[in-house]
N, C-alpha and C positions, 0 to 999 in steps of 0.2 A: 090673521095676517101672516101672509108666506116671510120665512127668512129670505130675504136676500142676499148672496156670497159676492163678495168684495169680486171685482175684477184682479186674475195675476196680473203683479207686475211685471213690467214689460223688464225684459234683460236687459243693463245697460250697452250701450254700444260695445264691443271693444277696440281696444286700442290702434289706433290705424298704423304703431309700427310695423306689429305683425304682418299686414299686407305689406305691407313694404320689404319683407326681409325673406318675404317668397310664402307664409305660411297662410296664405288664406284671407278670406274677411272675414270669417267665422271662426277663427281659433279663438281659442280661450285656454291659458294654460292653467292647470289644473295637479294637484295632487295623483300620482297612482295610485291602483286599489292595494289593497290588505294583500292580497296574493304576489304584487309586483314588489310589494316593500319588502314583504319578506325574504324574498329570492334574491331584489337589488343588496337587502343589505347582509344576508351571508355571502354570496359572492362579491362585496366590496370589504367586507371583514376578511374575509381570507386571500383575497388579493393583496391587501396591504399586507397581510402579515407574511405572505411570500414574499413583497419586495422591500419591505423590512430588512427581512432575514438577510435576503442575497444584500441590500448592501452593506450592512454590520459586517457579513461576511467578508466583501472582499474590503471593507475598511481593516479589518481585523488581520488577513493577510497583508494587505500594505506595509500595517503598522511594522511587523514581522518583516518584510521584505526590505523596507528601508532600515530596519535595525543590522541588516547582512551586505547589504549590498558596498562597503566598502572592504569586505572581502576580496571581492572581484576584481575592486582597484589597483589590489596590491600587484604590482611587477615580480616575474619570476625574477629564483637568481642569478639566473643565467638563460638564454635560450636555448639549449641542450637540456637542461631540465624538467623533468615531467612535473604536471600539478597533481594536487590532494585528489587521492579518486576514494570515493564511498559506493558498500555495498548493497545493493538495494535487492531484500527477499522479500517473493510473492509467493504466495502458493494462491491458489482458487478456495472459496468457503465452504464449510462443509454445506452440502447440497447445491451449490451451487457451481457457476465457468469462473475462469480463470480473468475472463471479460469486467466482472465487476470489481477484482481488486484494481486489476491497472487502474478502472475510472477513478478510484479512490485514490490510487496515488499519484493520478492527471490531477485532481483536484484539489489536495489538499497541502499534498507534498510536494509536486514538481516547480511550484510558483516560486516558493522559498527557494530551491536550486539550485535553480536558471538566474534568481538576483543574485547568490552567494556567488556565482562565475564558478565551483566547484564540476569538477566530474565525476560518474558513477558508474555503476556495470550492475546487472540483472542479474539476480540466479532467481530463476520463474520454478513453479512446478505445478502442473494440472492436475497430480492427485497426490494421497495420503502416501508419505514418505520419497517423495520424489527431491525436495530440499536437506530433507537428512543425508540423502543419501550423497545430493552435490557437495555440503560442505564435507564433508566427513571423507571424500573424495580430493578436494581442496584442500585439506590436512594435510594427510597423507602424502599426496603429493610436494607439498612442503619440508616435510619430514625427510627426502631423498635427497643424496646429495646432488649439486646441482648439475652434471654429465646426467644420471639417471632421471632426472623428471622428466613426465611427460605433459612434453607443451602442448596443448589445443590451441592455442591463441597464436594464429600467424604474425597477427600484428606484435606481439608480448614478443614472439620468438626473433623478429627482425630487430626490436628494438635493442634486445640485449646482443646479439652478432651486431651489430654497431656500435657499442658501445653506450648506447645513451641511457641514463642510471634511472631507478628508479625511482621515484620520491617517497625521499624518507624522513620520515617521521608517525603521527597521530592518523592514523585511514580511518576505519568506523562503520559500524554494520547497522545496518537501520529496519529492522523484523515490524512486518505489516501483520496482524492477527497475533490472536490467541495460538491459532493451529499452528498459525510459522512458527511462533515463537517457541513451541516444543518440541517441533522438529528440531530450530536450530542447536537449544542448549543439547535435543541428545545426539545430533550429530559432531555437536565439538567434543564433547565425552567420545564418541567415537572414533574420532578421529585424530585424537590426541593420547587415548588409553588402548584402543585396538591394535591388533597386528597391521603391521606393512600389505601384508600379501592375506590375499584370504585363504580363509582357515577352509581344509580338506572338506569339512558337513556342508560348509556352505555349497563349495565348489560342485561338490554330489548331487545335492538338491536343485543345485540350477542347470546342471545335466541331463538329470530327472526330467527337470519341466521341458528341457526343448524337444527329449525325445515323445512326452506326451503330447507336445504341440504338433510334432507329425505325424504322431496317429492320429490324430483330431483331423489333419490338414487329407488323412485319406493316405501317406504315404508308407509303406511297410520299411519299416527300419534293417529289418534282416535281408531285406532284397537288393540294396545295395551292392551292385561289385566293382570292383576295383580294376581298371584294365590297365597295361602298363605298355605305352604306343613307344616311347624312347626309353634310353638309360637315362634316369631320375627324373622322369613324367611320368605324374600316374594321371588319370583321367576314370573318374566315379561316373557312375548310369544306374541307371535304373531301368532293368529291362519289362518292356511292356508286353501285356496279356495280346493273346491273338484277337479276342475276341470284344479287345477294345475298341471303340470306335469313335469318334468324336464326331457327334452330332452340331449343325449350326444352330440350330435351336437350345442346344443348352447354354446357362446362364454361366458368366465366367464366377469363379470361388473368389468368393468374397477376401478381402486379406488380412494377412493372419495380422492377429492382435500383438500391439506393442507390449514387449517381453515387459513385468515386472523388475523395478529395483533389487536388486541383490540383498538378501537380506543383514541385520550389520552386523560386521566384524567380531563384536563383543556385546553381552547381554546386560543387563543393568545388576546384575548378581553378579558377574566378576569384575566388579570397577576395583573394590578391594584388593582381589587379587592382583591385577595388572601393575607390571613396573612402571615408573615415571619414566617416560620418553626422554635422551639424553640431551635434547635441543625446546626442552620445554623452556618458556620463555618465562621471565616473572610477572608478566602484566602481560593480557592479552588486548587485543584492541577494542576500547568501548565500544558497546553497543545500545540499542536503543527501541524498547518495543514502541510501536505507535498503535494504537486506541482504531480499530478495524471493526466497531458494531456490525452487527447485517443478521436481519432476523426475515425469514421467511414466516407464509401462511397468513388463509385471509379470513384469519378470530386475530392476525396481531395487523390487523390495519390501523386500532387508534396508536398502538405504540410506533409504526413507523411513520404516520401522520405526524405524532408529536417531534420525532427526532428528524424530521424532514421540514418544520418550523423554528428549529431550533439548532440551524447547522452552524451557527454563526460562534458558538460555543466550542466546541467541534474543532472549527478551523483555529479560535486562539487556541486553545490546549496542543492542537498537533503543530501551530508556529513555532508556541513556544519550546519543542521536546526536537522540531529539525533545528531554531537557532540555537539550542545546546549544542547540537553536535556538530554543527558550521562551525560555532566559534570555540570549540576543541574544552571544553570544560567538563571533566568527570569526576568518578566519586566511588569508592567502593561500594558492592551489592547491599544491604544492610541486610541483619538476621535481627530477628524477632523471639521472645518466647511465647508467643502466640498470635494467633493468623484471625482478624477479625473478618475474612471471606470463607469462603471453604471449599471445593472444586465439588462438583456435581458430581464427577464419575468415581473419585478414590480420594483420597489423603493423601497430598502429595509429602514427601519424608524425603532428607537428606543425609539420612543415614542406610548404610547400604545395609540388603535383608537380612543378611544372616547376621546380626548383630543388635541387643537388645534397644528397644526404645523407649526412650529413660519417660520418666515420669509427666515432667515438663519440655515437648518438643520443641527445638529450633526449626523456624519457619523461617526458609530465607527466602529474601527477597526476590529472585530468582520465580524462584513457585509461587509468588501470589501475585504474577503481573501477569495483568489484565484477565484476571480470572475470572468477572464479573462476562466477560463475552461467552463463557463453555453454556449458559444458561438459556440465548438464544440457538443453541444449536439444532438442527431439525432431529426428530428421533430417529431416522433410519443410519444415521452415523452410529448411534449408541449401541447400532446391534451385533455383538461379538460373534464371529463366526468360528468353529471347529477349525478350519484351516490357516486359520491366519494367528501367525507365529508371532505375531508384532502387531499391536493398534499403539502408535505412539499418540495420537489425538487421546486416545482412550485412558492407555497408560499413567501413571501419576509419573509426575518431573522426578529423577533420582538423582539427586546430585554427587558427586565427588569430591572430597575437600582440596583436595590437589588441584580441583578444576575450578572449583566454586569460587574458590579464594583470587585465584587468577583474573577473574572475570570483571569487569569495570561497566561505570552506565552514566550516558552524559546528563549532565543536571546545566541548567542556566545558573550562573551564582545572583547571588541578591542586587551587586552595581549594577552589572548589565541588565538586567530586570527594572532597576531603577529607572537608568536611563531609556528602556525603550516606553517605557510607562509613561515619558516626557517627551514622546512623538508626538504631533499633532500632523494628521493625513486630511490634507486639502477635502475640503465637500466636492469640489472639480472633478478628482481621481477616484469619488465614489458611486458618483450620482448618474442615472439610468440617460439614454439620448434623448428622451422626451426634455428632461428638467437641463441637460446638458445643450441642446438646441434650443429651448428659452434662454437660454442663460447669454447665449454666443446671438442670439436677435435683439435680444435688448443690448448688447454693446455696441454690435452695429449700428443698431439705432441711434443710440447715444452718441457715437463716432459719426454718424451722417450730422449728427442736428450741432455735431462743434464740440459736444461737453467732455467726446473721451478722448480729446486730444491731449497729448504730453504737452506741458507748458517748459520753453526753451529756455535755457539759462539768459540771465542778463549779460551780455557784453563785457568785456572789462575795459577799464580806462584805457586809451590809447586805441583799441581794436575798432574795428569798423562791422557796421552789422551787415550782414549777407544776405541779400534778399532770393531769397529762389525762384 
């Protein structure tokens, strides 16, 4: 006897909304395969954890923002009066433009501010030693009396020929990176323990390079003459070959490269010897490094993945380090008898070379900040070259005691910490326009159907009611 097989059952119908809702008579919705799940649900894991991030982040800013923003409130005391201005240093990372710190400091730093109602001023620099070289420049210029400075700032210069005073009191220097932050310390050493004027070797050496920059540019230095058209006019030339000739097909010369920084005034071997400057001040204006990670190379793509999910961390830590120095709270550098970091390229010492180093070194505070960044550095920065008389990225921090001591760093103290801890940032001023346009459709809504209406006070005795 043959088996006989059941007849299949027949599918049930489905559901006749689906035609209705445009999808067919034959849909049937269904599970996706193995391959779509997998793909939906890493790409919906890591979309959430992007938009996580970003709003922690800018809750996290907020929180920070409206802990400053009565700053802003405050009335000058007079309108002839200038306000609080802050210095903000950039340099470019090693390996990389100048383009990625500003976004760093569009991002994390300029939000805080803009609410403080504070101003600031830029000293930028595109490569190694360009920031040493402005502040230590900035010193000095201080150091003059005030007939001999030389003003750059037309504005600065009109202010004072008017009379309108500076503002005085707490200003504040706020160093982005590891790399600024070594610049800075050795150009205040610089420029508070250096000579006024430069010293003869330097002056030599940068004579040196412009004449080699015009033999390079094609130009003979000895061929130069002098011709003398009136009484005290001279007029220099350079008299050209016969058989020169300029073709239009040659290409114009490329131009010449911007002259290196001067090198500085005083080497880290003579801070000892150097006098104390007669207008040394007892406290120098806080300062403030801010936390600059940036690691190139693509073997560290999980580590900048992680730190690109995790910026919201980030943004409290650097809230918290600009509302110190908004709301003027500082603290001397602290010294250590040992340095639980270590710097990659040397041991940095705050004791100058020629003099022994005692058993148990002082680590000060100063040299172990943010020393953790030297470690993403790319390796072609690490590489010392024969000519170069100075790597201060490379170099270890030398400090001075005359200097170190002077030096201040703004801290938030424990109230104010307290109090911003006891913000609470509306979900409104965090939330994406998806969830912020739901949110503004159902009130409408609510407000069409009667429910989000304000209910009006009752009347008082005697008064009459107002019908609109």
């Amino acid at each position: 006897m043959a088996d006989t097989k059941d007849p299949p059952k027949a599918l049930p119908k489905p559901n006749p909304i689906w035609k209705y809702l445009g999808f067919g008579e034959n849909f049937r919705p269904r599970l996706p395969s193995r391959n779509w799940m997998i793909f939906l649900s890493i790409t919906g894991a890591f979309t959430t954890a992007v938009i996580y991030d970003k709003r922690e982040e800018k809750r996290a800013q907020r929180k920070w923002m409206k802990a400053v923003e009565h700053i802003g409130k405050e009335p000058l005391p007079s309108s002839g009066s200038m306000p609080r201005k802050l210095s903000i240093f950039l340099e470019a990372p090693p390996g990389d433009g100048l383009r990625v710190a500003q976004d760093h400091f569009k991002e994390y730093v300029k939000p805080i501010l803009v609410a403080s109602g504070l101003d600031w001023e830029f000293i930028q620099g595109r490569k190694e030693g360009d920031v040493r070289a402005e502040i230590a420049e900035k010193i000095r210029n201080s150091r003059l009396p005030p007939d001999q400075r030389r003003e750059e700032d037309v504005i600065t210069e009109t202010r004072r020929s008017s009379g309108i005073p500076e503002f005085d009191g707490i200003r504040g220097d706020i160093v982005i990176g590891r790399h600024t932050w070594k610049e800075y310390v050795r150009g205040v050493h610089e420029g508070w323990l250096g000579p006024l004027t430069e010293p003869s070797s330097v002056g030599e050496k940068t004579s040196e390079d412009v004449s080699m920059g015009d033999k390079e540019a094609g130009v003979p230095v000895e061929s130069v003459e002098a011709v003398e058209t009136l009484p005290g006019i001279t007029i220099t030339s350079t008299p050209k070959e016969a058989d020169e000739v300029t073709t239009p097909s040659e290409k114009p010369k490329e131009k010449p490269k911007k002259p290196p920084q001067p090198p500085p005034f005083i080497t880290t071997a003579e801070y000892s010897n150097a006098d104390s400057p007669p207008g040394l001040p007892a406290e120098f204006d806080p300062s403030q490094p801010i936390s600059f990670p940036h690691i190139l190379g693509f073997l560290n793509t999980p580590r900048r993945l992680y730190r690109f999910l995790n910026r919201r961390h980030m943004a409290d830590s650097i809230g918290r380090e600009i509302a110190a120095v908004i709301l003027s709270t500082y603290r001397p550098y602290d010294t250590t008898s040992a340095s639980s970091t270590e710097s990659t390229f040397s041991s940095d010492t705050n004791q100058p070379p020629s003099s022994n180093v005692p058993s148990t070194p002082q680590i000060a505070e100063q040299q172990t900040a943010l020393i953790e960044e030297e470690k993403d550095w790319p390796k072609s920065v690490r590489v010392l070259k024969d000519d170069d008389p100075e790597r201060t990225w490379l170099d270890p921090i030398v400090l001075d005691p005359r200097i170190a001591s002077r030096m201040r760093r703004f801290q938030i103290t424990l109230d104010e910490e307290a109090r911003v801890r006891a913000i609470v940032v509306p979900e409104e001023e965090v939330e994406g326009w998806i969830k912020g346009g739901i949110r503004s459709l159902g009130r409408q809504g609510l407000k069409a159907m009667g429910f989000g209406k304000d209910k009006k006070p009752a009347p008082a005795e005697g008064e009459e009611e107002v019908l609109e």
